[in-house]
N, C-alpha and C positions, 0 to 999 in steps of 0.2 A: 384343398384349401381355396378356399374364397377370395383374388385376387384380380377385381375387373378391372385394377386400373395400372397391370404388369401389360405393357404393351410389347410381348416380342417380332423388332422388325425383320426379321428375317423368313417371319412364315404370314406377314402382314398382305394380307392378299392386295392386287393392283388397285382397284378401286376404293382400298380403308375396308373399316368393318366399323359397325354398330353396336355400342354397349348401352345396356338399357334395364334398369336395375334401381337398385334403393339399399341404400349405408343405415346400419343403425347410429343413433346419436351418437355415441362413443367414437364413432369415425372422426368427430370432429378433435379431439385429444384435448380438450380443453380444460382445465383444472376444477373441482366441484368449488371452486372459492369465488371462481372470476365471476364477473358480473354480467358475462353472456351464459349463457346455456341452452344448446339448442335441445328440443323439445318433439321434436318430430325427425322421423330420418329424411336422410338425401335422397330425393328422387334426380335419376340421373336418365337423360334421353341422347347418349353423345353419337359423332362418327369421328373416327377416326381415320386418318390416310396421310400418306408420305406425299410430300410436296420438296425434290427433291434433296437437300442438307436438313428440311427441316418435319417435324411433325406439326399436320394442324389438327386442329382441335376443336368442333362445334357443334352443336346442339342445344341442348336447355336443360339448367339445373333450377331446383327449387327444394327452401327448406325450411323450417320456423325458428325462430330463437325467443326466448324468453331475455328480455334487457332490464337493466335498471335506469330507471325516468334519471337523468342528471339534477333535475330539479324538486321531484316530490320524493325520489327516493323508491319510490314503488316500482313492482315490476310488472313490465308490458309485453305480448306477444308481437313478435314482427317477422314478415316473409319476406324469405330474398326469396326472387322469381326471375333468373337471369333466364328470360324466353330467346334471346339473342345468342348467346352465350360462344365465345369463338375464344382463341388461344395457338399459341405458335410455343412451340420448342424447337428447340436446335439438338440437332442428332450431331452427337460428337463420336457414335461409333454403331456399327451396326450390331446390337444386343438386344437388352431389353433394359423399355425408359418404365420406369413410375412415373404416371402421372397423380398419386396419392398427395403430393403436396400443393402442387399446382391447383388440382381440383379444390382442397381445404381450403388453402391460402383465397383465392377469385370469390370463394363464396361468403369467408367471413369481411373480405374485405369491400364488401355490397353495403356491408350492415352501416350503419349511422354512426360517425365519429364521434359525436355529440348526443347521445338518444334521449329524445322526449316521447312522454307517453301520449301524446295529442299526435305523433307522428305513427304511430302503431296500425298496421295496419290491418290487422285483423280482426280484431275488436275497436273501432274506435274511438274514443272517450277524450272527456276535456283533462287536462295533467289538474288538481287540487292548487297546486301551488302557482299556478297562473293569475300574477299580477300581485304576486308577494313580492319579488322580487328585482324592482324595476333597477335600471343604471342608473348611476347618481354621474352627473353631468359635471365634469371637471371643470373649473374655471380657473385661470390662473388669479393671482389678486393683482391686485391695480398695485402697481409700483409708485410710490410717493416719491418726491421730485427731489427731493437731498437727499436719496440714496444712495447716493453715487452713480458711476458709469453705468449706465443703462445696456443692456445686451448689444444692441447693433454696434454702442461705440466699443465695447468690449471685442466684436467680432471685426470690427474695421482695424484692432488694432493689430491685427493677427498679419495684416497684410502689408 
């Protein structure tokens, strides 16, 4: 069974070890409905080694996802490319940790809280719906002068 990211510390050699490999999309567990999907598998460059209560974690992940534009609706390709990519776990018992979640988790949460397709970055393109949409500028209205108690003396009265 295919399981690169069962890290047993007990036979973790002194210096860490090196996983280096690639997830099919399906790795990521993500629902066929959501509005991410990634599109390309996880390429993974990691090392691993005990630093000692905790495991760290480093090297470089990268993967594609396909998004929905929050704005035009369409859907865009985008890469997380974590070149830096580092992580710390806390060893609570000398066994074997997964790091399957951690890994998912670090790499969807790269992706864009908000995605625009003008942010895309592997195809880049202007989003369609740029400059439909501008903010309408709140303005309070002018309060007329027999209105009664005006706000400040409303809040002076508090005191």
């Amino acid at each position: 069974m295919h399981r690169p990211f069962f890290i047993d510390l007990r036979s973790l050699p002194e210096g860490g070890k090196d996983i280096i490999g690639q997830e099919i999309p399906a790795f990521f567990a993500l629902d066929a409905k959501d509005s991410i999907q990634p599109v390309s598998p996880l390429k993974y460059d990691l090392h691993v080694e005990r630093d000692g209560k905790d495991l760290l974690i480093s090297g470089s992940l990268d993967a594609t996802f396909s998004l929905e534009c929050g704005a035009c609706m369409e859907r865009f390709d985008y890469r997380v490319e974590l070149a830096d990519y580092t992580s710390e776990i806390e060893i609570a018992k000398d066994d074997t940790i997964n790091l399957t979640d951690t890994i998912r988790e670090d790499t969807l949460l790269a992706l864009p809280s908000y995605p625009r397709c003008e942010a895309g970055n592997v195809q880049p393109r202007q989003c369609p719906a740029e400059g439909r949409f501008e903010p309408v500028l709140e303005t309070a209205p002018d309060e007329p002068q027999s209105a009664g108690p005006g706000v400040w003396e409303a809040l002076n009265k508090l005191n």
